[in-house]
FIPADREN-681535 format. One record per residue (C-alpha): y, z, x. Coordinates in Angstrom, 1 decimal, padded with zeros to 4 digits. Layout:
BEGIN
{pt {Y Z X}}
...
! end
This chain:
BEGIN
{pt {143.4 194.0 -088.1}}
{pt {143.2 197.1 -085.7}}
{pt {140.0 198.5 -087.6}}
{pt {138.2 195.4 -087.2}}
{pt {138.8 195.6 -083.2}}
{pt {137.7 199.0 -083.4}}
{pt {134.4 198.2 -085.4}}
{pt {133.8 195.2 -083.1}}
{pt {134.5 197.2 -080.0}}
{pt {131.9 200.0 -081.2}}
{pt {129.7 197.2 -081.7}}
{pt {130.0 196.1 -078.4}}
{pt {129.1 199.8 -077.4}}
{pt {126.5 200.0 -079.4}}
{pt {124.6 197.0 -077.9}}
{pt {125.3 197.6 -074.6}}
{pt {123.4 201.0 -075.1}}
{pt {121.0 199.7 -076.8}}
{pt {120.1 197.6 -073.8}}
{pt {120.7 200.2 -071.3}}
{pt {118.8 202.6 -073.1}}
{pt {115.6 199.7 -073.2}}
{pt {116.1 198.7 -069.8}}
{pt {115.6 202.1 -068.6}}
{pt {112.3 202.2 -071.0}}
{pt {111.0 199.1 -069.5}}
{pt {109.7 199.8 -065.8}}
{pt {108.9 196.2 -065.0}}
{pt {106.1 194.2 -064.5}}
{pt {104.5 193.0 -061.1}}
{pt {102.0 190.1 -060.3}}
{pt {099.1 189.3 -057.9}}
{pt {097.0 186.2 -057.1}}
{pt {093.9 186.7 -058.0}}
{pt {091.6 184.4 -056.0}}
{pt {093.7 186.3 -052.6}}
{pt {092.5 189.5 -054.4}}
{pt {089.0 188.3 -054.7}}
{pt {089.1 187.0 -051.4}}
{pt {090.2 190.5 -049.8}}
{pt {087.3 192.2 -051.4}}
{pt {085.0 193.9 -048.6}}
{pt {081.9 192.0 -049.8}}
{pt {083.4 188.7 -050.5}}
{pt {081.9 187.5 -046.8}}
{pt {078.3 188.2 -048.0}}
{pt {078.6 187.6 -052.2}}
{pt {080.2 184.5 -050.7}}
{pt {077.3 183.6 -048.0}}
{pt {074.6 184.8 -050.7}}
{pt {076.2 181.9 -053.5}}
{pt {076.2 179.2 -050.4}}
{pt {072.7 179.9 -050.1}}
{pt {072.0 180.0 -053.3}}
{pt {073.2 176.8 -054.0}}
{pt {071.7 174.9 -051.2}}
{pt {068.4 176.2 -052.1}}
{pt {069.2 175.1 -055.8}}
{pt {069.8 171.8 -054.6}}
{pt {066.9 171.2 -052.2}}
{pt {064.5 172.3 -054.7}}
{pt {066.1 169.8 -057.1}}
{pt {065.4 166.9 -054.8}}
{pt {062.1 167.7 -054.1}}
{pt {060.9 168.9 -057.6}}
{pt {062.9 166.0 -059.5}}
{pt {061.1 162.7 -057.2}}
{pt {057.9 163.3 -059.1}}
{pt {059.4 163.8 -062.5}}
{pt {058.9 160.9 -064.4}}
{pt {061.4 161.4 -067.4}}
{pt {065.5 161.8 -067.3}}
{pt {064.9 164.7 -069.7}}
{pt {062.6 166.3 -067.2}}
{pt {065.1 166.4 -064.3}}
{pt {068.0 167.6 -066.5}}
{pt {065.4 170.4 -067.7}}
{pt {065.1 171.4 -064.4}}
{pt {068.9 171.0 -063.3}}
{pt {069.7 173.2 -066.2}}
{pt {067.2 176.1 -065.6}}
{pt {068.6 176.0 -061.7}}
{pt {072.4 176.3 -062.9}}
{pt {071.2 179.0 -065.0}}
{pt {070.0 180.5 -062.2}}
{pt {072.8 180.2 -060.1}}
{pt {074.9 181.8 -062.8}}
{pt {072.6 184.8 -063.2}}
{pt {072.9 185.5 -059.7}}
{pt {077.0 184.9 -059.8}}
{pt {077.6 187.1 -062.6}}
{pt {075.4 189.8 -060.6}}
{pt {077.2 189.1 -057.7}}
{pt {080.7 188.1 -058.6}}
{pt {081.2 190.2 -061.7}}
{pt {081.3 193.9 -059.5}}
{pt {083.4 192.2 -057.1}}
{pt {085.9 191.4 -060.1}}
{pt {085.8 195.0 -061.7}}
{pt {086.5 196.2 -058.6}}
{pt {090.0 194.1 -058.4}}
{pt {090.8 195.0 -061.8}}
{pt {090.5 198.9 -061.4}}
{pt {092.5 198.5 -057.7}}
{pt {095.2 196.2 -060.1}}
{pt {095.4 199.1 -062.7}}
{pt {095.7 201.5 -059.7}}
{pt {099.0 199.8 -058.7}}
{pt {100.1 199.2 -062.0}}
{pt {100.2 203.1 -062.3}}
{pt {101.3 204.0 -059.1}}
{pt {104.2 202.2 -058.9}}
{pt {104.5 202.8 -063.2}}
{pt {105.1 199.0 -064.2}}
{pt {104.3 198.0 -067.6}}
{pt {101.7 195.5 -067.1}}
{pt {100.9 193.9 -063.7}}
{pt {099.6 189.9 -064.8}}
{pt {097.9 186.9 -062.7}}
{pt {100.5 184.8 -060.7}}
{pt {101.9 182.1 -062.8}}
{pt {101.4 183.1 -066.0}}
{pt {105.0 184.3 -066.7}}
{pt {107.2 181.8 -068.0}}
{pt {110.1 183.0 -068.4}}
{pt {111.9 186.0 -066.5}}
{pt {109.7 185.7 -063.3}}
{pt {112.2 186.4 -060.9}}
{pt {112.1 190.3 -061.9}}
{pt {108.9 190.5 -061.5}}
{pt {107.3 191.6 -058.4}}
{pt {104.3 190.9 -056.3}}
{pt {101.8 193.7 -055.9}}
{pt {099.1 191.9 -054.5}}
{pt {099.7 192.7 -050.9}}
{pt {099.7 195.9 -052.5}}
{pt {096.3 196.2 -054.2}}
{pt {094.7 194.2 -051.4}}
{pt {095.9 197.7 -049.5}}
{pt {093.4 199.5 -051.8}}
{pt {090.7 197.0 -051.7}}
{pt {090.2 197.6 -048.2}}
{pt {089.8 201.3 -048.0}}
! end
């Protein structure tokens, strides 16, 4: 009876350094909000002025090009090409802006050594030792 006591209390040890010996492996891991991050960004004002723009044109020269089509098929034609257009012109715009965040992210990730650093919300489970960096790498997006 006094062996198994023994083995279960070595057991017991064993575990428990086990997990303090993977707790101290594991440095954490942090989150940000994204759309604040892509907000921050030093040209979000104008990427976000240029899309505005962009757009409205898009949509004026829908109305006027589309009142002398005569066909549905026509008008979606041309509604297509102009979304096209606008998504050229937000991946050239939009797509820098988001490397940008990413490499800032990864900057933060490694300055403060967590193991991974993930968009707000997408932890489901142990949240509440996560921490929030964004404030953080909205730091580095303004220098």
């Amino acid at each position: 009876m006094k062996l198994k006591k023994q083995i279960a209390s070595l057991a017991v040890i064993g575990m428990m350094s086990v997990v303090a010996a993977t707790s101290a492996f594991a440095a954490g891991v942090g989150y940000v909000n994204f759309d604040t991050l892509i907000s921050s960004h030093k040209d979000y004002p104008k990427v976000s002025a240029q899309m505005q723009e962009a757009i409205k044109k898009a949509d004026a020269e829908f109305t006027k090009k589309a009142a002398n089509m005569k066909t549905d098929q026509e008008k979606r034609d041309l509604a297509r090409q102009l979304n096209q257009n606008i998504a050229e012109l937000e991946n050239k715009l939009v797509v820098p802006m988001e490397k940008d965040v990413v490499q800032a992210v990864d900057q933060v990730r490694k300055n403060k050594g967590l193991d991974a650093i993930v968009v707000q919300g997408s932890i489901i489970a142990g949240f509440e030792n996560a921490t929030d960096e964004t404030q953080e790498v909205v730091n580095i997006l303004k220098k």
